[in-house]
Each structure stands twice: as structure tokens, then as C-alpha cells.
C-alpha positions as CSV (number, residue, x, y, z in Angstrom):
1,X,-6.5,-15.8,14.0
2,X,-7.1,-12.6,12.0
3,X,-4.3,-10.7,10.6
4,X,-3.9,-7.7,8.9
5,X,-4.3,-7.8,5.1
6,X,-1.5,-5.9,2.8
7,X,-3.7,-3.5,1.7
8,X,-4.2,-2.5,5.6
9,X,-0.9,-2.8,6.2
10,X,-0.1,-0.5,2.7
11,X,-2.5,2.0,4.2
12,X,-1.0,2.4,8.1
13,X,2.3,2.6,6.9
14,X,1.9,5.3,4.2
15,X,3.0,9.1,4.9
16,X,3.2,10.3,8.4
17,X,-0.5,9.3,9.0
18,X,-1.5,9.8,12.7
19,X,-4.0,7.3,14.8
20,X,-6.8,8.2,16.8
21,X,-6.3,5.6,19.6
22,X,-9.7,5.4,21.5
23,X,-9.9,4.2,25.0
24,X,-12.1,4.2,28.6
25,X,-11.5,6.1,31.4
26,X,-11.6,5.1,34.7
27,X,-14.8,6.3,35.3
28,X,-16.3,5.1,31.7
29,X,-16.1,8.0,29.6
30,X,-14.8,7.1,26.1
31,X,-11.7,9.2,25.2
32,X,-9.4,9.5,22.1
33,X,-6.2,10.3,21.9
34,X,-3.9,10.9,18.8
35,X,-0.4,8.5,18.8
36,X,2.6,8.3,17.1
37,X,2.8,4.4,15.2
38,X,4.6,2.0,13.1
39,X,4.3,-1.6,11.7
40,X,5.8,-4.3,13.3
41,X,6.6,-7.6,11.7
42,X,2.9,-7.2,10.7
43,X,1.7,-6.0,14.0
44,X,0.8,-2.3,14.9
45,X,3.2,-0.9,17.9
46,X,3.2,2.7,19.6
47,X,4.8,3.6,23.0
48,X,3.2,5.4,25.8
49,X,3.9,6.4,29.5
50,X,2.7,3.9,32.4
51,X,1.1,6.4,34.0
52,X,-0.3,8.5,31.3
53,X,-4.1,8.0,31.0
54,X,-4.1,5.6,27.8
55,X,-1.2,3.4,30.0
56,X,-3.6,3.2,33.0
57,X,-6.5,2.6,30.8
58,X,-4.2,-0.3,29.0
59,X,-3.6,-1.7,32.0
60,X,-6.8,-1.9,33.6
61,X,-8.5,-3.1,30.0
62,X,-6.6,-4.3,27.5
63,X,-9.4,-3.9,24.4
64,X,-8.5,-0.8,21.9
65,X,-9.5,0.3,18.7
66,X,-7.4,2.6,16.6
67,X,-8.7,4.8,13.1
68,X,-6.1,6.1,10.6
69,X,-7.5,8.2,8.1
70,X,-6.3,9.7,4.7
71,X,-6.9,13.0,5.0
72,X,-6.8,13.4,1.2
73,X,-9.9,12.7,-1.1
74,X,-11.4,10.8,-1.4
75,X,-11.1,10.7,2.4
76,X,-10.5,6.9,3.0
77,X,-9.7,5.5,6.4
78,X,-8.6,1.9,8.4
79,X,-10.0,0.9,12.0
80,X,-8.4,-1.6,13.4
81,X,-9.9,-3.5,16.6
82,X,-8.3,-5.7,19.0
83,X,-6.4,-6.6,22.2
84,X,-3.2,-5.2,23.0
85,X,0.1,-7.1,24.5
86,X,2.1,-4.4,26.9
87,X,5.9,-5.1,26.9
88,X,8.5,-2.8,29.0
89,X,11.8,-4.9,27.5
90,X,13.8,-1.2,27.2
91,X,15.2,-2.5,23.8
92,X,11.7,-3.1,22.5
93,X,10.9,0.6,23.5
94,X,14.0,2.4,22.5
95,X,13.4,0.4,19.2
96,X,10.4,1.1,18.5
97,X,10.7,4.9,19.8
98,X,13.7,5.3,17.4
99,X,11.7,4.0,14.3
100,X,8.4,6.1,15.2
101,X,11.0,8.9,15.3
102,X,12.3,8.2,12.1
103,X,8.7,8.0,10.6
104,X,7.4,11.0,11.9
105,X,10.6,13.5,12.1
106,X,12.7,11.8,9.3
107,X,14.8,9.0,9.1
108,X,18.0,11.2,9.2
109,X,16.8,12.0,13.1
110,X,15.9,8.9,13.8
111,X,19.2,7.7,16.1
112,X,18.7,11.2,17.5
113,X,15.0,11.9,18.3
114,X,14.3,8.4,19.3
115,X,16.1,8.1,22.9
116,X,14.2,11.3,23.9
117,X,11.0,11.4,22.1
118,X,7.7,12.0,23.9
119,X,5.1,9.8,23.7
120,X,1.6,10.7,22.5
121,X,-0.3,11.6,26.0
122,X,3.0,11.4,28.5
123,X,4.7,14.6,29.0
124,X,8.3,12.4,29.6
125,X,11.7,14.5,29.5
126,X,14.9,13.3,28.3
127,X,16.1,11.1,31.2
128,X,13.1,9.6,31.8
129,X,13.4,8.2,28.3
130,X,17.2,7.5,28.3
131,X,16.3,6.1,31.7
132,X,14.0,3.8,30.1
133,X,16.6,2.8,27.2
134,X,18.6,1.8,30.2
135,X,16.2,-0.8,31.8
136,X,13.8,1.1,34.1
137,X,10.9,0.2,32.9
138,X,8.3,2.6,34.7
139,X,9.0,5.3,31.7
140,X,7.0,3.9,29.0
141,X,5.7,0.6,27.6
142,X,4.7,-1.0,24.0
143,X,1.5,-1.7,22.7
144,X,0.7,-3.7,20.2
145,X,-2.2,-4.4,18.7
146,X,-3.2,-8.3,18.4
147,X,-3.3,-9.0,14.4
148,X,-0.6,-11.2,14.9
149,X,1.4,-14.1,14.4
150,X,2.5,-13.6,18.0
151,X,-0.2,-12.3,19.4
152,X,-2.7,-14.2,21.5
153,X,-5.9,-12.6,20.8
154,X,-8.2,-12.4,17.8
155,X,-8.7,-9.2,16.0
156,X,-12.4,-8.4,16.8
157,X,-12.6,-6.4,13.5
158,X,-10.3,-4.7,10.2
159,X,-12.6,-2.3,8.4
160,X,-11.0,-0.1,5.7
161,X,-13.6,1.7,3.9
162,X,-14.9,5.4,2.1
163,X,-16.4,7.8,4.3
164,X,-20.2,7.8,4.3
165,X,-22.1,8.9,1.1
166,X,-18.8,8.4,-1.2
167,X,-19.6,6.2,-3.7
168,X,-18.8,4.7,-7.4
169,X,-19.6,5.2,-10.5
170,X,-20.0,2.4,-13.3
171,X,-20.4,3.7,-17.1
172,X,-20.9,2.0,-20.1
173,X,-19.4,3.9,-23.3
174,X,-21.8,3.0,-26.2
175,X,-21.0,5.8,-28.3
176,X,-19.0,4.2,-31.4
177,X,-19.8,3.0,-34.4
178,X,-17.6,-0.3,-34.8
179,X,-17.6,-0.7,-38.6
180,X,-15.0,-3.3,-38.5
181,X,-17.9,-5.7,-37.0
182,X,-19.6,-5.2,-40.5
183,X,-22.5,-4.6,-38.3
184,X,-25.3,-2.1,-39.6
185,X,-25.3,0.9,-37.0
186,X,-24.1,0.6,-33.4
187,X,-22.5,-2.5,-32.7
188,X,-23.2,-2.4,-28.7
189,X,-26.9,-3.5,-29.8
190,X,-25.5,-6.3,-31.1
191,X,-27.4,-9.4,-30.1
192,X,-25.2,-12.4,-28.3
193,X,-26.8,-15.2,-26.5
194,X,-30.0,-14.0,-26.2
195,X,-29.2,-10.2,-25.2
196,X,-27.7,-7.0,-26.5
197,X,-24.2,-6.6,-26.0
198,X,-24.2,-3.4,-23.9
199,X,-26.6,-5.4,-21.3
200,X,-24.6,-7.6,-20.8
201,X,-21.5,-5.0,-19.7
202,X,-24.4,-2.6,-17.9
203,X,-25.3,-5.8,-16.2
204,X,-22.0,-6.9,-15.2
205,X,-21.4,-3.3,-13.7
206,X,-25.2,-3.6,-11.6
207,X,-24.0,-7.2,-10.2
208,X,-20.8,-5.3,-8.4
209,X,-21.7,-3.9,-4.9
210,X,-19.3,-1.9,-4.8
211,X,-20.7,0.5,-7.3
212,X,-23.6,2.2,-6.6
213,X,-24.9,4.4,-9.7
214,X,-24.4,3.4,-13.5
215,X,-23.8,5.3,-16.4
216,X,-24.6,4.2,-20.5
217,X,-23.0,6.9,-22.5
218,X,-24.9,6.3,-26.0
219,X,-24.0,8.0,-29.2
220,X,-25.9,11.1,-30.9
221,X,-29.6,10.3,-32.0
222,X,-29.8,6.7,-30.3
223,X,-31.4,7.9,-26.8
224,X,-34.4,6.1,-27.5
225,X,-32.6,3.1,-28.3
226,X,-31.1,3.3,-25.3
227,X,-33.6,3.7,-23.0
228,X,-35.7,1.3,-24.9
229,X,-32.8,-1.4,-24.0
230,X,-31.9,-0.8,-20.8
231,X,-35.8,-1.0,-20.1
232,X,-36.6,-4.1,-21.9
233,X,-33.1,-5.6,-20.9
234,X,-32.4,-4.4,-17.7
235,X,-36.0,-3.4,-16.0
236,X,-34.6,-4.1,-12.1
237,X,-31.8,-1.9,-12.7
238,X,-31.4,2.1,-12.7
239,X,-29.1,3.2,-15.6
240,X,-28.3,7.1,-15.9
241,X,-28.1,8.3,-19.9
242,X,-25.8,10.7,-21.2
243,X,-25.1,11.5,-24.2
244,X,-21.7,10.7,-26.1
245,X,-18.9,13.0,-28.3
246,X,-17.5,12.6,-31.3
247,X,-14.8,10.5,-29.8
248,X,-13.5,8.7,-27.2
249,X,-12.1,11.7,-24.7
250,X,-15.6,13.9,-25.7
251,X,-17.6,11.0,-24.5
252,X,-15.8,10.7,-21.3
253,X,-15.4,14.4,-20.5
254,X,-19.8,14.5,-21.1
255,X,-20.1,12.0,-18.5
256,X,-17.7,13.6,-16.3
257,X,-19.4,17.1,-16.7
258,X,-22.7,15.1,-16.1
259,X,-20.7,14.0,-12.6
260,X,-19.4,17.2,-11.7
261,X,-21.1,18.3,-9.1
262,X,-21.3,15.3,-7.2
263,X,-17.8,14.5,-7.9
264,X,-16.8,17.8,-6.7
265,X,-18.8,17.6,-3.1
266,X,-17.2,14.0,-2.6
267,X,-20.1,12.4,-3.2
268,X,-18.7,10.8,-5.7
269,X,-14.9,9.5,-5.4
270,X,-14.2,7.0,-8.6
271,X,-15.4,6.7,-11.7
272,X,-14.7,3.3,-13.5
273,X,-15.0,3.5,-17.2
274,X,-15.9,0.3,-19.5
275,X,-16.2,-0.7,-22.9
276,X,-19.7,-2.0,-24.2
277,X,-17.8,-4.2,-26.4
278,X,-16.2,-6.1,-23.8
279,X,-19.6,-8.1,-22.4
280,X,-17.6,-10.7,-20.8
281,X,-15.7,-8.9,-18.1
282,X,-15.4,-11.0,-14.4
283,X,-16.8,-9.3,-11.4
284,X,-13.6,-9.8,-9.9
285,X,-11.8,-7.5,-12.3
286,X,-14.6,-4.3,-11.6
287,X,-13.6,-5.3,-7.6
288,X,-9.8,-4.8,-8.4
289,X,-10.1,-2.1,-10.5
290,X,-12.2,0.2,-7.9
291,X,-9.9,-1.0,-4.9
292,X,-6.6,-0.4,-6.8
293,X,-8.2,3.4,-7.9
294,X,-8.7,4.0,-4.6
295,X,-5.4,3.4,-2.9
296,X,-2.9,4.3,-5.9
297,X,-5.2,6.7,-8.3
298,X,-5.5,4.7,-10.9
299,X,-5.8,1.3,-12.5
300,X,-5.9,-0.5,-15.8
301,X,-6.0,-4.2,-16.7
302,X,-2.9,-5.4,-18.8
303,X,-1.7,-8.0,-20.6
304,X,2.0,-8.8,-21.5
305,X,2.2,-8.5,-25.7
306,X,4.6,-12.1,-26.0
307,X,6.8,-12.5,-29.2
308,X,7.5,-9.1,-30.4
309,X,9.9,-8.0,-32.4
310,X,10.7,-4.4,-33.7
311,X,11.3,-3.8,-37.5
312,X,13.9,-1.2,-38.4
313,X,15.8,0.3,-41.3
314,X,18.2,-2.9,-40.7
315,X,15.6,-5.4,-40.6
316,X,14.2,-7.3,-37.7
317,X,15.5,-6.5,-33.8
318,X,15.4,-7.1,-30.4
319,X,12.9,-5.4,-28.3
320,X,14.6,-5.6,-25.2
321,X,15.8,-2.1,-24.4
322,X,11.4,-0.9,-25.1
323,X,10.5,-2.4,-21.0
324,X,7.4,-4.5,-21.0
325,X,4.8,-4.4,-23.6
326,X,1.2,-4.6,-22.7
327,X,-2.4,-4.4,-24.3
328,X,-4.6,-2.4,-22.3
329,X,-8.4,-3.9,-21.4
330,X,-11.4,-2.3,-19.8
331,X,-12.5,-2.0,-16.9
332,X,-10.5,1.1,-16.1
333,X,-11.1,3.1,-12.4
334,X,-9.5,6.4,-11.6
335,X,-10.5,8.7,-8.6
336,X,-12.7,11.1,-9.9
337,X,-11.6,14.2,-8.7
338,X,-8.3,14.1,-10.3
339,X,-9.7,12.7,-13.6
340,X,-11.8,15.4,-13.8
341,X,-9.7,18.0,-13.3
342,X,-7.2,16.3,-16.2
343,X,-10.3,16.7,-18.2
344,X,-11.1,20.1,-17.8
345,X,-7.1,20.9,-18.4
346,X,-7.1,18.9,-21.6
347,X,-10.1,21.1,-22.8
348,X,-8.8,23.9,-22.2
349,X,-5.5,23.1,-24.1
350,X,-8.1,21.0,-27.0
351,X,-5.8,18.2,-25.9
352,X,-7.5,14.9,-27.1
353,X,-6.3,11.7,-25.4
354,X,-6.6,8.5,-26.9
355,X,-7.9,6.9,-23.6
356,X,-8.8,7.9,-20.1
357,X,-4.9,7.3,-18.7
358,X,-3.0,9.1,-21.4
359,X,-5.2,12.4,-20.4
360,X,-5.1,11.7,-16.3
361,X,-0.9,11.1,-16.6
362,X,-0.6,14.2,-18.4
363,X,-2.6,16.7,-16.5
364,X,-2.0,14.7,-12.6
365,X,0.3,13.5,-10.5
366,X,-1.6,10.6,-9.9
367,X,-0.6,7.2,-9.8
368,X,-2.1,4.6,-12.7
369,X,-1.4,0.9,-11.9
370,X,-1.9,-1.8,-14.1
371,X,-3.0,-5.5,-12.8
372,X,-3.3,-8.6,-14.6
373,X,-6.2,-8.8,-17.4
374,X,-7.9,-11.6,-18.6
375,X,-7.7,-13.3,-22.0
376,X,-11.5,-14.2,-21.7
377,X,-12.0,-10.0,-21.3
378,X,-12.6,-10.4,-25.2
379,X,-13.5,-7.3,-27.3
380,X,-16.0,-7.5,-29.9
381,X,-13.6,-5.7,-33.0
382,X,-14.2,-8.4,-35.8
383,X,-17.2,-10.2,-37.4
384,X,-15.8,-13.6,-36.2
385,X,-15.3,-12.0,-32.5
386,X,-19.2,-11.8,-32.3
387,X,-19.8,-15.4,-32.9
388,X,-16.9,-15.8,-30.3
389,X,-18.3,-13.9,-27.7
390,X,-21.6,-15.1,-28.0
391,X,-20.4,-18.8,-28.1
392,X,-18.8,-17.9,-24.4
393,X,-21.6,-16.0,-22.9
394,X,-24.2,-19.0,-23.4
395,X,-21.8,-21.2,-21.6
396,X,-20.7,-18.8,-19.1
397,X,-23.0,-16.0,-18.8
398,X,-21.4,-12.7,-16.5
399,X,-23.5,-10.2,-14.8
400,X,-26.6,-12.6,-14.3
């Protein structure tokens, strides 16, 4: 039996979002109607009147659908399909009626708006609801939709999705120099196992379906060196070029000028940023990344930095009063609205951030969450790491 995932249940129970509860009428015409909700011990519960025209239409068919929608960019939403038990126990009802209140009025009316709330569609008064707290049962009923434990029925269908059009962007910074390789120019053109570094991230990035453009940001004077990769390396896939800054930040805030327009209709609602000297990033981590984005604003892979010590005027002490410290990996996803505006106000202030969550936490409100990275995710820094790296992708080539 299908349930509903966290995420689904994250996204239902966040804010004061309202459903759209879609149902027949009598004589066939499809109808929606908006409804109070909350989540129930996993299930999805809202009360209505028995004779209102979503009770009648519960009663003589018990298939509903439901969409909640985040009215916020980039516009997300959840339908949830399924069959729906009816209960009149007047406990259930004044229960659930008291904690819709609470969601939707606050939970310091809650005791107070629940015994008399309305339901969405039934025009009921005060002592039809008290009424109904007190055992009649032709007030109002429960729904709940069948994603359950308890529930009898198999969830025809969870979709939680971007609206039509919104997509993701993938791009590939290639615009260093990397002199501690020892390498002579640009180490992304580095060859391992057969093919230039930066192929193997571009290709990693074209292997996820959940992005649809991708972006190689290549440093000043290398276009053709570029295009003349990504051609001979990459001939199936379509790779966007833009040229890169003098650092970091500069290359970012090209790409995200290059992106501006389309970010800025909603075409475009994340922008996942990754290192060309990290060739031997997972699939799964790109999937994470862009979900995480998504929901939350941002998110970064981590890993926990064991045995560390901090070295003071007194000599060597405990680092327990620091919190956890983490190395930071690539890929990196933020919503792309929000990281571009950061952008824009770090130019304007010739702020300079030393990576792409240092510049969205100053200039946003948004939310950057890290998940775990991976100790394969190695980045080509040192000579040896290029034997390393290479040695790994001939036994266990990504993005092919």
C-alpha cells in the first residue's frame, strides 16, 4: 500500500497552505472546492458538512484528489489521489476541527475556534457544531484520504512536482587555474581515464533528468578549448558557454546574469553549481541536491572534519564549544531567484564571497541545508590526486 513520503508530508503541513479538493457532482460536472486540512498520524483529514455538496459527493463516490500548492517561487505543488474513509465519531471531528483551527487561525485559538468552526463548503453555525461535539452526527463528518496504515485503499497516485516549463540548471565552473596540480594551464582539461576532467563533471550533470540545460563556465581566452571539448567529448549533449571572472563569485554572478532573464520569468527555478575538479560526483548526490534546493532554499554536501583540535596562546584545546565542523563538497543547488538577487546585492556593495552560500546567507533569508557528502566526491587539488582520480574513474566511471 502506498503511503505518503516525508517530503509530501513536509510539504502539506507547512504554513497555512490551503487544498483544492476536486470532486463530481451529481450530475457529472467536475467541481473544486478549497478546504481547510491537517496531517494525521500520516494520513490527510479535513471536516465537512453531510449535506454540503463535497459530503454528498463523498458519499455517493468515495474517489478524491486534492492539490496543495506553494504559492511562492518557484511555485511548487503536491496532488495527492486516493479513496477517502468518512467517520462521524464526534471526538474524531471536534479533534480534528480543533487542530485545523489551530493551523489556520493560531494555535492560541485553537480550544476556542475549533468547537464552532465552519467547514470549507457547509455554512454550519455554532450549535450545529457543538451539537456535533456532542454526538449528533448529521453536522459534519471526517475525510481522510487513503495513504495509510489504516486505510484500506491504495493511493492511486502522489505527484509533487514544478509547475510546467520550470526547470534546472547544471553548470560546470572551469574557470581556475589550479597551479597546485603542477599542471601547465587549466587543470579541468586534465586527462583521466581516457577523458578530460571537466567531461566527466559536464557528463555527470547531462546523465541527471532532473536538469534540463547545462552550463561550462570556462576561463578568459579558452572558449575554443572549450567548445572544442565539449564537442569532441560530449557530441550528444548541448552545453551552454559563458565566460568566467577573475574569481570564484565573478564567475558565478556571469552565469547568473547569462540566466537572468529566464530566471526572472520562472523559467528557470534552481541553479546547481559544480566544481570541474570534482569528476567523480554520484548522480544521487545532483538528485539530493536539486530536491533539498527546492524545498528549503538551499543545499550543500558536508562532511564532519573528525579529530580537531584548536591551537591557542596556551597551547592545544578542546573544540567543543566551535558546533560541528564540516568540509563543504560540490554539487551545491540554491533556488535561483533568491541567489540572484544575493548576487546583484553583493555587487552593488563589491561584496566578494568566497562561495555561492556565504553570498546567498548574507543577502537572503533563505534557508541552506547541508546533507551528507561522499568521501569518493574527491577534488583534483594535488599532483598525486590526479593519479587518484583517474585510478577511480577507470574502475568506476560516473556520468557514462
Amino acid at each position: 500500500m502506498d503511503q505518503l513520503s516525508d517530503d509530501v508530508v513536509a510539504f502539506l503541513s507547512d504554513g497555512t497552505r490551503t487544498g483544492l479538493f476536486g470532486y463530481l457532482a451529481s450530475d457529472g460536472r467536475p467541481l473544486v472546492a478549497p478546504v481547510w486540512f491537517v496531517i494525521d498520524d500520516g494520513e490527510l483529514a479535513f471536516n465537512t458538512g453531510k449535506d454540503t455538496a463535497k459530503g454528498r459527493a463523498l458519499a455517493r463516490d468515495p474517489r478524491v484528489v486534492m492539490c496543495v500548492d506553494d504559492p511562492r517561487p518557484p511555485y511548487s505543488f503536491v496532488q495527492v489521489q486516493g479513496i477517502a474513509s468518512i467517520g462521524e465519531d464526534p471526538r474524531e471531528v471536534l479533534d480534528i476541527a480543533t487542530r485545523t483551527g489551530g493551523r489556520y487561525m493560531g494555535a492560541d485559538r485553537a480550544e476556542e475556534y475549533g468547537p464552532t468552526q465552519r467547514c470549507s463548503g457547509g455554512a454550519r453555525g455554532a450549535n450545529q457544531a457543538d451539537q456535533g461535539a456532542q454526538g449528533v452526527q448529521s453536522g459534519r463528518m471526517t475525510a481522510r484520504e487513503a495513504c495509510s496504515m489504516r486505510a484500506v485503499a491504495q493511493c492511486q497516485n502522489i505527484a509533487m512536482s514544478t509547475p510546467p516549463g520550470s526547470c534546472a540548471v547544471g553548470v560546470v565552473l572551469a574557470a581556475g587555474l589550479g597551479t597546485r596540480v603542477g599542471a601547465d594551464g587549466n587543470k579541468a582539461y586534465l586527462r583521466l581515464a581516457g577523458r578530460s576532467m571537466v567531461a566527466w563533471s559536464l557528463s555527470a550533470i547531462t546523465q541527471v533528468p532532473q536538469i534540463a540545460r547545462s552550463v561550462l563556465v570556462y576561463r578568459r581566452g579558452e572558449r575554443d578549448l572549450a567548445h572544442d571539448t565539449v564537442m569532441a567529448e560530449l557530441p550528444a549533449g548541448t552545453v551552454e558557454l559563458v565566460e568566467g571572472g577573475d574569481s570564484r563569485h565573478a564567475s558565478e554572478f556571469n552565469v547568473l546574469r547569462y540566466l537572468a532573464d529566464d530566471i526572472e520569468s520562472g523559467s528557470v527555478d534552481v541553479v546547481l553549481i559544480h566544481d570541474a575538479a570534482r569528476p567523480l560526483a554520484g548522480r544521487d548526490m545532483f538528485v539530493t541536491a536539486l530536491s533539498i534546493a527546492r524545498e528549503f532554499g538551499g543545499a550543500i554536501p558536508a562532511l564532519t572534519i573528525p579529530d580537531v583540535v584548536q591551537q591557542g596562546p596556551e597551547g592545544v584545546g578542546s573544540t567543543s564549544g566551535m558546533g560541528r565542523l564540516v568540509r563543504v563538497q560540490t554539487p551545491q543547488a540554491f533556488r535561483a531567484r533568491p541567489l540572484l538577487r544575493a548576487y546583484r546585492a553583493a555587487a552593488a556593495v563589491g561584496f566578494d564571497g568566497t562561495d555561492t552560500s556565504s553570498c546567498i546567507e548574507k543577502y537572503t533569508d533563505e534557508q541552506v541545508r547541508t546533507f551528507p557528502g561522499a568521501e569518493g566526491n574527491l577534488k583534483v587539488t594535488y599532483a598525486h590526486d590526479v593519479a587518484v582520480a583517474g585510478h577511480l574513474l577507470s574502475r568506476h566511471p560516473v556520468g557514462m
